[in-house]
C-alpha positions in Angstrom: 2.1 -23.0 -6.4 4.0 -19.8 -5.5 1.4 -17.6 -4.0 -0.8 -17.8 -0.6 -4.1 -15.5 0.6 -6.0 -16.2 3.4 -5.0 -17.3 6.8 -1.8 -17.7 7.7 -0.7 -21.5 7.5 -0.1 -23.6 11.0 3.3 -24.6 9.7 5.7 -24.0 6.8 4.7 -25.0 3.2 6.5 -26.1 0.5 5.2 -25.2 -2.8 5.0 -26.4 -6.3 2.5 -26.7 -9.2 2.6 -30.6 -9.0 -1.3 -31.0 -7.8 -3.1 -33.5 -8.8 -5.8 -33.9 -6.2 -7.1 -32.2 -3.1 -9.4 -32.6 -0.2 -10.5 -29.2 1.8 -11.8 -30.5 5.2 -13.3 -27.4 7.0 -11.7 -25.3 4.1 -13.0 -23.1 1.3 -11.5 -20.9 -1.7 -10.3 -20.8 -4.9 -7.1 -22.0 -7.2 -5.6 -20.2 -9.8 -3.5 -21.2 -12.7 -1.5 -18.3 -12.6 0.1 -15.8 -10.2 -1.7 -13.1 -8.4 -5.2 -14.9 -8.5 -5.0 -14.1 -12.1 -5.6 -17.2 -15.1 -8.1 -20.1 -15.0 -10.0 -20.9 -11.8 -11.4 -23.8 -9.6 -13.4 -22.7 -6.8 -13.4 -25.6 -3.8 -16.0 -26.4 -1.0 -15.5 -27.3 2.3 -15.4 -31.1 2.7 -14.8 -31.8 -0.7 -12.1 -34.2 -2.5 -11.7 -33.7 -6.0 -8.9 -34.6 -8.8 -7.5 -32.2 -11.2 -7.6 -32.9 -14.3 -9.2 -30.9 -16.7 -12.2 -32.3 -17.0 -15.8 -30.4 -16.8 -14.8 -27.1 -14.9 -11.2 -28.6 -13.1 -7.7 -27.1 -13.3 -5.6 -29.4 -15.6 -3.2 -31.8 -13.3 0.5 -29.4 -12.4 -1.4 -26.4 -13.0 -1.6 -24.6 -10.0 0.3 -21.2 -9.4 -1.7 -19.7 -6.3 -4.9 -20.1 -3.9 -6.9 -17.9 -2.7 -8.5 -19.2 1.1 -12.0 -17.8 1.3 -12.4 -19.8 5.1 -10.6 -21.4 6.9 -11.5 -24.0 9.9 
């Protein structure tokens, strides 16, 4: 993943397209599977765990080039 929006992080992140699941917590948005919130998109609820891995409406697994954090906690 090489591009952030929303809220700046607590703490430096390290970056790459290797996702392969996520849980949000308090935290809403979107991911992208290219740069500049361009490409194919997942949204994401709060409180929400979730693989990706193109199935349905998910992002294939490694995909992942930027999010977009709608809220944030």
């Amino acid at each position: 993943m090489t591009d952030y929006y929303g809220p700046a992080p607590y703490y430096w992140w390290n970056w790459n397209d290797q996702g392969s699941s996520y849980v949000t917590g308090c935290t809403n948005g979107v991911f992208y599977t290219d740069t500049n919130q361009k490409g194919h998109s997942q949204g994401f609820a709060g409180n929400q765990a979730q693989y990706l891995d193109g199935q349905g409406l998910r992002l294939p697994n490694d995909s992942l080039s930027s999010i977009r954090i709608s809220y944030g906690c």
